[in-house]
C-alpha positions as CSV (number, residue, x, y, z in Angstrom):
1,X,-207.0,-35.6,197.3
2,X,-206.7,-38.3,194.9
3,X,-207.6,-41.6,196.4
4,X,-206.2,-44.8,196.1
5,X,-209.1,-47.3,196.2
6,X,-212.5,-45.4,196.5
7,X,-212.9,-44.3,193.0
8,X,-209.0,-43.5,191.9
9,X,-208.4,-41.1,188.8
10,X,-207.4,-42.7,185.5
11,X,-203.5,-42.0,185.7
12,X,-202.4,-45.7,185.1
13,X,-204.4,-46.0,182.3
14,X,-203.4,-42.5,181.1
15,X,-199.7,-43.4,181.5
16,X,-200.7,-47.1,179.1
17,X,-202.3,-44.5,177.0
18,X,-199.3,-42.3,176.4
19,X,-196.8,-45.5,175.5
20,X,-195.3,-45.7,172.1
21,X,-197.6,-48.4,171.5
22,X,-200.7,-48.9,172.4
23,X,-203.2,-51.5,171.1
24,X,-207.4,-50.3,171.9
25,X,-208.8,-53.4,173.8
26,X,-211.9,-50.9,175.1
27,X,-214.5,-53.2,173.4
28,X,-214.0,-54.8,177.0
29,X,-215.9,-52.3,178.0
30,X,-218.1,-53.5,175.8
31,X,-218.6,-56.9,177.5
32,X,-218.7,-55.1,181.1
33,X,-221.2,-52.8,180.3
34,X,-223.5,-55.6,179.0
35,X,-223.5,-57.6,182.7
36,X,-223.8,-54.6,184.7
37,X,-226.9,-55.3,187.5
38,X,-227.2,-58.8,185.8
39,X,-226.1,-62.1,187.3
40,X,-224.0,-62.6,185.4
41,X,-222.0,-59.5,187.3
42,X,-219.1,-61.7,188.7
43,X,-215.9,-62.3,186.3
44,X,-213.1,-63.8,186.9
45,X,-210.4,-63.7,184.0
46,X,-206.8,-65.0,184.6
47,X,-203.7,-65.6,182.1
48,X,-200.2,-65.3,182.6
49,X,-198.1,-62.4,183.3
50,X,-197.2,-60.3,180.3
51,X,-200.8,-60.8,179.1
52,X,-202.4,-57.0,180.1
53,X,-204.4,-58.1,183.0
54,X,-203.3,-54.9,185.0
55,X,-203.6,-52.5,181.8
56,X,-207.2,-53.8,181.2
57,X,-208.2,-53.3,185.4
58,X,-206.2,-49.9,184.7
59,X,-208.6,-49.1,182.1
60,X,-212.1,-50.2,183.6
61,X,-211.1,-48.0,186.7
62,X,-210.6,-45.0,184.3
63,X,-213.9,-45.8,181.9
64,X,-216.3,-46.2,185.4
65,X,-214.9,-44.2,188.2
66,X,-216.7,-40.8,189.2
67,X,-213.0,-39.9,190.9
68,X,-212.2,-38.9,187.2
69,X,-212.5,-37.5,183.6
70,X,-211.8,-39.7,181.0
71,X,-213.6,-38.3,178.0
72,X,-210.6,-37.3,176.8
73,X,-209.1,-40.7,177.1
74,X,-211.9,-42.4,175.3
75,X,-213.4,-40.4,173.2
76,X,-211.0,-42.0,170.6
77,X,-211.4,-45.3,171.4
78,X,-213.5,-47.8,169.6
79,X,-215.6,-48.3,173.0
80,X,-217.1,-44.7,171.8
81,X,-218.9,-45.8,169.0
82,X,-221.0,-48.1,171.4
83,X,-224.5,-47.2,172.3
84,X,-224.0,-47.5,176.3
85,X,-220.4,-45.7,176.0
86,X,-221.9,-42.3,177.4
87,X,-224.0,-43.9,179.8
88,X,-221.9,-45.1,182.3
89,X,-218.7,-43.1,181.8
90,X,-217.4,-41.8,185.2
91,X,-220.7,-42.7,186.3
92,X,-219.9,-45.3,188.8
93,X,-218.4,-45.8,192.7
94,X,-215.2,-47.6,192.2
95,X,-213.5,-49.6,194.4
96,X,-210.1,-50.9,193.2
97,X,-207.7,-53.7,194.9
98,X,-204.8,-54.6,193.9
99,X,-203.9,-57.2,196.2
100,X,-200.5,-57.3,195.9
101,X,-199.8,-54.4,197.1
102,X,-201.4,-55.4,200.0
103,X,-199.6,-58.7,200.4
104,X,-196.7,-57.1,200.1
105,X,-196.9,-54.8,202.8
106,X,-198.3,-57.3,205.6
107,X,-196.6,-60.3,207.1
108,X,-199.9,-62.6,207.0
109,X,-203.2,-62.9,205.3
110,X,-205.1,-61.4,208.6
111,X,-202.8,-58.2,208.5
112,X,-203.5,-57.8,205.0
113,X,-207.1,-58.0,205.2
114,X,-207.8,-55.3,208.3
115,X,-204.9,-53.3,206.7
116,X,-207.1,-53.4,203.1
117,X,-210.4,-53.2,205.1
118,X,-209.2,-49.8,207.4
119,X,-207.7,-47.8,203.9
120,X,-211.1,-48.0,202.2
121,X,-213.0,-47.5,205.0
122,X,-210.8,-44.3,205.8
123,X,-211.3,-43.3,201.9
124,X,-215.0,-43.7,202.3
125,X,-215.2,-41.7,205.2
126,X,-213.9,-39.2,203.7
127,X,-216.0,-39.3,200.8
128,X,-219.3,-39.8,202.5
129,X,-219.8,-38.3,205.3
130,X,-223.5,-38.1,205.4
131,X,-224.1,-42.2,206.5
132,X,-223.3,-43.3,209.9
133,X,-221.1,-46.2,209.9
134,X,-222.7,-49.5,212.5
135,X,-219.3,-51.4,212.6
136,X,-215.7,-49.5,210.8
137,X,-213.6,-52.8,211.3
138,X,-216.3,-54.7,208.5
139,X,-216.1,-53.4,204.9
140,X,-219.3,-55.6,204.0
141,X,-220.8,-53.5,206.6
142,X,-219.5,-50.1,205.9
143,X,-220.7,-51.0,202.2
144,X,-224.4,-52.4,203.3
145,X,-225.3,-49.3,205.3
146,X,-224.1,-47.2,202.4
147,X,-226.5,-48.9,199.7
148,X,-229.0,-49.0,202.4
149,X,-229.0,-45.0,203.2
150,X,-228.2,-43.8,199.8
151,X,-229.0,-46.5,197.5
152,X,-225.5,-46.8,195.9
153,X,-224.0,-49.6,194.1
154,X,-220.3,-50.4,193.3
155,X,-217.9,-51.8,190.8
156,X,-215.3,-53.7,192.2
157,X,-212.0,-53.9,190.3
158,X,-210.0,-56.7,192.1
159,X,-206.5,-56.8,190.2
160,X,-203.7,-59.9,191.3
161,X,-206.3,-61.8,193.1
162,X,-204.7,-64.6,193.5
163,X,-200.8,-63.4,194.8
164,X,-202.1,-65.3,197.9
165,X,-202.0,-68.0,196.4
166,X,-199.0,-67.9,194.8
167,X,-197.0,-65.7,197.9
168,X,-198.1,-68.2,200.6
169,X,-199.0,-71.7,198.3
170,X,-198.8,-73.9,201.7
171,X,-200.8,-71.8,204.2
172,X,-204.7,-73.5,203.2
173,X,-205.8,-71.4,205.9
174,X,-205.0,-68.3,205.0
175,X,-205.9,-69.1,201.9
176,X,-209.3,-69.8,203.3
177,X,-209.6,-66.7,205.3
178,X,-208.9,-64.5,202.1
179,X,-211.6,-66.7,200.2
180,X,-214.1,-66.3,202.9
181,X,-213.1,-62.4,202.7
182,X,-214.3,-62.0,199.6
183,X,-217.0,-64.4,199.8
184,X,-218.7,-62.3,202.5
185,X,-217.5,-59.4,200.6
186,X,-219.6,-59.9,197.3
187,X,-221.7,-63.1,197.2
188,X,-225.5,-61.7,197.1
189,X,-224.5,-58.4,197.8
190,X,-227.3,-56.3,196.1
191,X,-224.4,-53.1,196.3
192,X,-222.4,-55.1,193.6
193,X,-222.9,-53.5,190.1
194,X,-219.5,-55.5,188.8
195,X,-217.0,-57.6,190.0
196,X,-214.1,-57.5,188.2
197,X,-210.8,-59.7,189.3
198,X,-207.8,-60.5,187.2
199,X,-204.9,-63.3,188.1
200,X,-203.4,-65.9,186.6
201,X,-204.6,-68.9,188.4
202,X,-208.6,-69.3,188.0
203,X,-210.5,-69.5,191.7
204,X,-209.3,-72.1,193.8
205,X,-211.2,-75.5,194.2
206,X,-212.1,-77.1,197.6
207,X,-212.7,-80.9,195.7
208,X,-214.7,-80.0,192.8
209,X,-216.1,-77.0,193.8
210,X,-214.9,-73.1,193.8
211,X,-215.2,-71.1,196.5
212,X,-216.4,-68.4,194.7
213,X,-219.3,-70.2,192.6
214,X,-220.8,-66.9,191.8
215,X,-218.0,-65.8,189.0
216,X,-218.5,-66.7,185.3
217,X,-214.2,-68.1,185.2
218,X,-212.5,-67.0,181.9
219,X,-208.8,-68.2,181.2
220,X,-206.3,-69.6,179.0
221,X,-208.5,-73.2,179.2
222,X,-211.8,-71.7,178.9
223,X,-211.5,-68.1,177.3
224,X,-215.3,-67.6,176.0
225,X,-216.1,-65.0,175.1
226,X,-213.2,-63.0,175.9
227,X,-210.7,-64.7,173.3
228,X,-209.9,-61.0,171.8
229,X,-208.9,-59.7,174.9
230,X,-206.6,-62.5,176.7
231,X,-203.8,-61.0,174.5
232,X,-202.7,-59.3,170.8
233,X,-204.6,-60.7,168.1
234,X,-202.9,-61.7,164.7
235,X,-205.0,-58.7,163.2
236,X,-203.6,-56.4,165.6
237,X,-199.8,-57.5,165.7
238,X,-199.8,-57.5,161.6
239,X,-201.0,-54.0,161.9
240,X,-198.5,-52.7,164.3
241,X,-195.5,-54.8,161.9
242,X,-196.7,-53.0,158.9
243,X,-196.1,-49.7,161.1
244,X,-192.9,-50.3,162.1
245,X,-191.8,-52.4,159.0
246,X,-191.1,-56.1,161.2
247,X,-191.5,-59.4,159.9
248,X,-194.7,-60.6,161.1
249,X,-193.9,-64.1,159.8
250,X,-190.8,-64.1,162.4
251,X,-193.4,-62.0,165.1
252,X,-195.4,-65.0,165.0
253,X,-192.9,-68.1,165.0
254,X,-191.6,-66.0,168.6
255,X,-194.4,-65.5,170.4
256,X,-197.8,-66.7,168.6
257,X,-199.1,-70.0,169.1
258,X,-202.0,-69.2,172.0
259,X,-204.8,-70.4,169.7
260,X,-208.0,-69.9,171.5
261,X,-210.4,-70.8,168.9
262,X,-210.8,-71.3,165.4
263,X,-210.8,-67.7,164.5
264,X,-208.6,-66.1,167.5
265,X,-204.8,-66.9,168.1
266,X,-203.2,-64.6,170.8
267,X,-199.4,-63.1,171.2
268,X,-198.0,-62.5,174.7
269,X,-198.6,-58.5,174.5
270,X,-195.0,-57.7,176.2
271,X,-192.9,-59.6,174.1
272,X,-194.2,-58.3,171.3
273,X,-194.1,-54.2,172.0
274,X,-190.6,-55.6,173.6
275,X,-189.8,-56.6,169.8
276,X,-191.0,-54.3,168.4
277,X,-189.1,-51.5,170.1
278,X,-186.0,-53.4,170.0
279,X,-186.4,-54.4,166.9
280,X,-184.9,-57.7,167.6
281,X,-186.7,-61.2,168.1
282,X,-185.7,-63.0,171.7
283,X,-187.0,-64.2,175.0
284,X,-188.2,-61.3,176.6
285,X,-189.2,-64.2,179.3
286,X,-185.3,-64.8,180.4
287,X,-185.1,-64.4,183.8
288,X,-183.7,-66.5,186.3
289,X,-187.4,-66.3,188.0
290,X,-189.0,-67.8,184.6
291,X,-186.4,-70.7,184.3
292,X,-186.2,-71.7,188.1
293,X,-189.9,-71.3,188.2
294,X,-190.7,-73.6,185.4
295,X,-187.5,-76.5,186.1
296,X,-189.7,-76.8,189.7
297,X,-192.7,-77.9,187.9
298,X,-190.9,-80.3,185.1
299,X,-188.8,-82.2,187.6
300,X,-191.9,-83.3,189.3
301,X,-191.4,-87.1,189.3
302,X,-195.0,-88.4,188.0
303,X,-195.1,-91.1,185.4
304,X,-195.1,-90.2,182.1
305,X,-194.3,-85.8,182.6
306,X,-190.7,-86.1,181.4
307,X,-191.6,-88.2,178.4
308,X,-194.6,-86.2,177.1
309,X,-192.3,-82.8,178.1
310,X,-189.9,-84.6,175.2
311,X,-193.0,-84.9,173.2
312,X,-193.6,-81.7,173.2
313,X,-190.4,-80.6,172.4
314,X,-190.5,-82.8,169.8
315,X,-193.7,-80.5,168.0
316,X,-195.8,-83.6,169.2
317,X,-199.0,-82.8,171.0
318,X,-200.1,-84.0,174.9
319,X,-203.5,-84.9,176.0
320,X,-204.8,-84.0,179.1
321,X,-207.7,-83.8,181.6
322,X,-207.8,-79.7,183.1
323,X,-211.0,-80.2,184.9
324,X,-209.1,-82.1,188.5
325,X,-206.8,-79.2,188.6
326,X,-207.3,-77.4,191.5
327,X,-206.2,-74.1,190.8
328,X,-203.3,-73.5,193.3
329,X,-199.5,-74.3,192.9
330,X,-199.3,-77.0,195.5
331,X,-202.1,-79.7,194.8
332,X,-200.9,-81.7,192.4
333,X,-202.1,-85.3,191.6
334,X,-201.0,-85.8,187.9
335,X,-199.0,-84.9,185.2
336,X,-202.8,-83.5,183.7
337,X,-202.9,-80.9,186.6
338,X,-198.7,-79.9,185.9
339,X,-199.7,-79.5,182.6
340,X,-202.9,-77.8,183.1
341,X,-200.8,-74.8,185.6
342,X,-198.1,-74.3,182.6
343,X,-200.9,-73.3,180.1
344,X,-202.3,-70.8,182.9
345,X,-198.7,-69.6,183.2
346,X,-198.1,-69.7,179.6
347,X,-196.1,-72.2,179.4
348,X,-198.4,-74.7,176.9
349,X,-200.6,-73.6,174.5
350,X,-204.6,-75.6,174.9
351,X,-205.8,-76.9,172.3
352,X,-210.4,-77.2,173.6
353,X,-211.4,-78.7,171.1
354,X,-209.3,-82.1,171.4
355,X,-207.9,-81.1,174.7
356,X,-204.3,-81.6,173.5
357,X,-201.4,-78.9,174.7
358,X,-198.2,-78.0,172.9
359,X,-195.2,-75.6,173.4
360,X,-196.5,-72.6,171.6
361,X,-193.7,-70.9,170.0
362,X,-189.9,-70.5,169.9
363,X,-189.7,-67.6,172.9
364,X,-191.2,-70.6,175.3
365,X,-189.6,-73.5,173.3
366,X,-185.9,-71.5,174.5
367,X,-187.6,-71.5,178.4
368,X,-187.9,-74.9,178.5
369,X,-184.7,-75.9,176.8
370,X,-182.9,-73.6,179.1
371,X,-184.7,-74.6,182.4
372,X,-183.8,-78.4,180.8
373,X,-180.6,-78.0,180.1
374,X,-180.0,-76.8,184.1
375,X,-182.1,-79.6,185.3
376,X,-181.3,-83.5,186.5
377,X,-182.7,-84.6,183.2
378,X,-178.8,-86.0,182.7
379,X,-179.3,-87.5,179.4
380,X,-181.9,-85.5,177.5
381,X,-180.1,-82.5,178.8
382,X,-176.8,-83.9,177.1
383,X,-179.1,-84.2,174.5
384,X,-179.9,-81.0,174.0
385,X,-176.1,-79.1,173.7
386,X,-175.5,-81.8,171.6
387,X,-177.4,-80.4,169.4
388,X,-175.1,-77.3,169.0
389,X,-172.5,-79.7,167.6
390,X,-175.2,-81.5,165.3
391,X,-175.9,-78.6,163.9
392,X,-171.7,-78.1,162.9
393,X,-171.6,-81.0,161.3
394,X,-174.5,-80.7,159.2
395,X,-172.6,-77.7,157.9
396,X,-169.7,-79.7,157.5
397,X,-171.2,-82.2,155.3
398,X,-170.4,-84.6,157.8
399,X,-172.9,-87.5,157.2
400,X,-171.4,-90.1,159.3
401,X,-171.4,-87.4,162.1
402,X,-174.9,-86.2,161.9
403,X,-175.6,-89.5,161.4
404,X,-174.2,-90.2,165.5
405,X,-175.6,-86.9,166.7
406,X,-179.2,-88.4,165.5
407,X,-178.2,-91.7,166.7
408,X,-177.3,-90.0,169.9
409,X,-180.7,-88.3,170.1
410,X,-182.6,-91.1,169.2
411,X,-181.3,-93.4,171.9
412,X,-181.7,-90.4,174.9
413,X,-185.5,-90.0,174.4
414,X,-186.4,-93.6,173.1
415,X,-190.3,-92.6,174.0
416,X,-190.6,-91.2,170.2
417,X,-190.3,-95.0,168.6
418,X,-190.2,-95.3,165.0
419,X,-192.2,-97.1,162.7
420,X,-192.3,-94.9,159.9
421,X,-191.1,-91.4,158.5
422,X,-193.3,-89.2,160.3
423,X,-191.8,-90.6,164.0
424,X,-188.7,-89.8,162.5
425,X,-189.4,-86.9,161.7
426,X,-190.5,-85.8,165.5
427,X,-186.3,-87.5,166.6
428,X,-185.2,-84.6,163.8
429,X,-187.1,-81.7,165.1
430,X,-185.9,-82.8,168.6
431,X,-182.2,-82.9,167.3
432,X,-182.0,-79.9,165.9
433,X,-183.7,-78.0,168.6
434,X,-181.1,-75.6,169.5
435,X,-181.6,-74.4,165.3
436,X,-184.6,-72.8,166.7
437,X,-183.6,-69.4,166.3
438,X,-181.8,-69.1,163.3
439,X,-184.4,-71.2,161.4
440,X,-188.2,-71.4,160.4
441,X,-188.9,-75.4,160.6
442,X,-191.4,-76.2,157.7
443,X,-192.9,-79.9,157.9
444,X,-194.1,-81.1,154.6
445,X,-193.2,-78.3,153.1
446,X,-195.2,-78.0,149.0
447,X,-192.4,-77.9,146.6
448,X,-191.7,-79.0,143.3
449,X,-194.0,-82.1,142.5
450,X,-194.5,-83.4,146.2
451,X,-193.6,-82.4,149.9
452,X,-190.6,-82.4,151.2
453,X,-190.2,-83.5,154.5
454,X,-188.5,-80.9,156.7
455,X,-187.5,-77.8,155.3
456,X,-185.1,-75.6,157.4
457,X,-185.7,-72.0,156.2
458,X,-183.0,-69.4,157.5
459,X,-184.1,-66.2,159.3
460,X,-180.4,-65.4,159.3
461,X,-177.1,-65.7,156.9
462,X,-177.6,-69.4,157.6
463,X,-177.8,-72.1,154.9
464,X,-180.9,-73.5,154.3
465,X,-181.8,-77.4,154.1
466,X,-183.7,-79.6,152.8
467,X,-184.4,-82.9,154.3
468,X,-185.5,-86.2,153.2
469,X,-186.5,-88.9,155.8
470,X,-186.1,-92.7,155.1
471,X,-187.4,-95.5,156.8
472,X,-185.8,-98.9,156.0
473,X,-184.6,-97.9,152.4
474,X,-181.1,-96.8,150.9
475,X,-180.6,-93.4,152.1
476,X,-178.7,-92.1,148.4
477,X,-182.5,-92.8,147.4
478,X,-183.7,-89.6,149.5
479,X,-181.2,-87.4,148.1
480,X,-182.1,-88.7,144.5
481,X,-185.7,-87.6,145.3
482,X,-184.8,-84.5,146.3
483,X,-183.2,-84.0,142.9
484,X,-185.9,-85.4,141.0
485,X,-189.1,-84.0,142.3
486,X,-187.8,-80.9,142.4
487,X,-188.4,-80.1,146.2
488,X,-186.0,-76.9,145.7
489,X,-188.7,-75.2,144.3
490,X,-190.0,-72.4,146.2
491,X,-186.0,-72.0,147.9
492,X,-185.0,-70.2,145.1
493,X,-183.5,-67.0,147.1
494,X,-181.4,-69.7,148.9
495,X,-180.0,-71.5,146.0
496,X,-176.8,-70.4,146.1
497,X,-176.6,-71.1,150.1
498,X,-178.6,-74.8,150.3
499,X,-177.8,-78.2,152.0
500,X,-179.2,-81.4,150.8
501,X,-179.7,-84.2,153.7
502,X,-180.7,-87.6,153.6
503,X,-181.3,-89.6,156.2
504,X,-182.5,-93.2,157.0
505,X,-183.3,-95.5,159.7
506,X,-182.2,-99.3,159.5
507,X,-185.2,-101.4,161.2
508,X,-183.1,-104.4,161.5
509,X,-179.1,-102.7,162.3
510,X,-181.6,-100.0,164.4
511,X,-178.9,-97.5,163.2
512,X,-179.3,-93.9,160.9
513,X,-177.4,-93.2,158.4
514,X,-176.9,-89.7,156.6
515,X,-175.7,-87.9,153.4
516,X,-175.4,-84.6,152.6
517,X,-174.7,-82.4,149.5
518,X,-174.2,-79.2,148.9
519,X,-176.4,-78.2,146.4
520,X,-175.1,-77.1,142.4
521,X,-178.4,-75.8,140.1
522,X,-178.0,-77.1,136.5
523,X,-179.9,-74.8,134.1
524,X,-181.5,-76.5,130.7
């Protein structure tokens, strides 16, 4: 009989195994062994869906369980090379949880938990028959009197941890009961070996404390030291490009951005094996679930959210504090703790070093813009399909046009205020959001003898553009510079295909103006 929680067989990490692609994150393994019987025992790692926290539970389940034979599986993998590979390979009692299917199947959080507690104990019954159970209705128990008669110990894989959380956000006291669960559960349980728990919101806080003080907390905020494994590195996603000949240039303006540290910047895992079998770059986050989802958490009415949200459309960065976040979906205070939930959902990229978020690439740029544009944002969301027809008449060489269009922009998200050509330059990127996907957006972009100042390059049959931002002078004068610093260098596959644009801002009329050419190469 293969069991289901008392050390399961390896067949969900066999069936990861056997995809098309498949990228070797064992060195986890790695990491796990090196905490075993230590301490430091308890972890607690949460990101956002898409991210592999299932595939990597999958896989510690198939590297530790004695319900298995994963040589086969492993053998291969880099985790082989390692010194304590052999040594605890289907060498340990596993017990695996995946809460969710347990929420699932129960109407309330007590259900759920003497549902859970009578499956295991049923499993271990069945396996060990030699100890004689004091109490079958208390897992702790069941668990104490097998360490105590046989002297075993236990890994615990704990996978969606925190569905409570997220299936019943306003019930705090079933949400305590579940906490207290697994409090009694593991905290100074000599039987625990490892504690393993995945979700995507870190352990919930009661005021400043968790109520699970025990686990070392790794997540999208705090990642140390398990930045390799939160997602696809660069390294990893260039490799699997060169294999199936995709631009990795495009891979990373879709779905890059998640930069974790100096040396580690993450890709949502999904989208990417999504791309890459499609071979197509789009949201692979477009579901009416993602965009309802997020417009609940960007209406919020506190002071300040919808400005800095424009902001960070805008390629500006937010700061915030993380550390009063409380770790559920209902306990807001701030804008700081909105913000601080969208980078655990994926929503922001954090930035620890000056504790600044942004929007992380274009597959979450088109999640916000869609959940906007559905919202009662009124003006910024006519802002945004403006932006369709901005776009047209940029095309059309229609200055005075463009010149509106920007106005138009300018005066629906008056928080980006101008005094000199880099705030303009934030107005522009916010104006020409909905260009996203047909264009790489280059800010001083090296060309000829300077920078120029934005440089639309097109992933598509698309013209490209160069554009030069004035503040306060004669807006001919930016075209002129164009011309004669040369900034068409390094465009020279688009010659044939290239807008000029100049635009300026009037400090005193408070009004753009535009020009645009259609560039004509002169040899000498």
């Amino acid at each position: 009989m293969n069991n289901s929680y008392w050390n399961p067989d390896n067949e969900d990490f066999k069936i990861s195994c056997n995809g098309k692609i498949y990228v070797d994150k064992s060195m986890l393994i790695d990491y796990t062994n090196s905490i075993l019987h230590t301490p430091e025992r308890f972890i607690c790692v949460s990101r956002p869906r898409r991210f592999g926290k299932s595939t990597d539970a999958n896989m510690l389940v198939a590297y530790y369980s004695k319900g298995c034979d994963s040589k086969a599986l492993f053998d291969h993998l880099k985790i082989a090379h390692r010194d304590s590979y052999k040594k605890h390979l289907n060498k340990h009692h596993v017990i695996y949880l995946n809460m969710q299917s347990f929420v699932s199947n129960q109407e309330n959080i007590q259900e759920m938990i003497k549902f859970l507690t009578s499956q295991v104990i049923l499993e271990l019954k069945t396996e060990i028959s030699d100890v004689q159970f004091q109490d079958e209705t208390k897992l702790r128990l069941c668990l104490e009197d097998i360490y105590r008669y046989k002297g075993e110990k236990f890994v615990f894989i704990i996978d969606e941890w925190d569905c409570i959380f997220r299936e019943f956000p306003n019930d705090l006291n079933s949400q305590k009961v579940y906490l207290d669960f697994l409090r009694d559960l593991l905290k100074d349980k000599k039987y625990v070996s490892l504690a393993y728990m995945t979700g995507i919101l870190p352990i919930k806080k009661y005021g400043t404390h968790s109520a699970l003080n025990m686990f070392k907390e790794i997540s999208m905020i705090n990642p140390t030291p398990m930045e390799k494994f939160m997602g696809f590195t660069k390294e990893e996603v260039k490799k699997l490009c060169e294999e199936y000949q995709i631009d990795f240039d495009e891979m990373k303006a879709w779905y890059d951005g998640y930069h974790l540290n100096k040396e580690v910047s993450i890709l949502s895992p999904r989208s990417v094996v999504f791309s890459l079998m499609d071979r197509k770059f789009k949201n692979y986050w477009a579901s009416t679930e993602t965009y309802e989802s997020l417009k609940v958490y960007i209406d919020m009415n506190f002071d300040g959210l919808r400005d800095d949200i424009i902001k960070l459309l805008a390629r500006k960065r937010v700061i915030i504090n993380p550390s009063k976040f409380q770790n559920d979906m209902t306990t807001f205070q701030s804008k700081d703790d909105v913000f601080t939930l969208l980078v655990h959902l994926g929503y922001l990229g954090y930035d620890e070093e000056t504790s600044e978020v942004y929007i992380p690439n274009n597959e979450v740029v088109e999640s916000f813009v869609n959940s906007i544009e559905d919202s009662n944002w009124g003006p910024v969301s006519e802002s945004l399909r403006n932006s369709m027809n901005l776009i047209q008449a940029t095309y059309a060489c229609d200055g005075e046009q463009v010149a509106e269009y920007i106005e138009k922009a300018h005066l629906e998200t008056s928080i980006l205020q101008y005094n000199n050509e880099n705030a303009l330059a934030y107005t522009i990127y916010l104006a020409y959001i909905m260009a996203r996907n047909d264009y790489t957006m280059v800010r001083e972009f090296p060309s000829g003898k300077g920078f120029a100042d934005v440089v639309f390059i097109p992933r598509y049959d698309k013209p490209a553009m160069i554009i030069e931002l004035k503040y306060d002078q004669d807006v001919d004068s930016a075209i002129k510079q164009i011309k004669e610093k040369k900034y068409f260098f390094g465009l020279e596959k688009y010659l044939d295909n290239l807008l000029l644009v100049g635009i300026n801002y009037d400090k005193n009329t408070k009004k753009h103006t535009c020009t645009i050419e259609k560039f004509r190469y002169e040899k000498h």
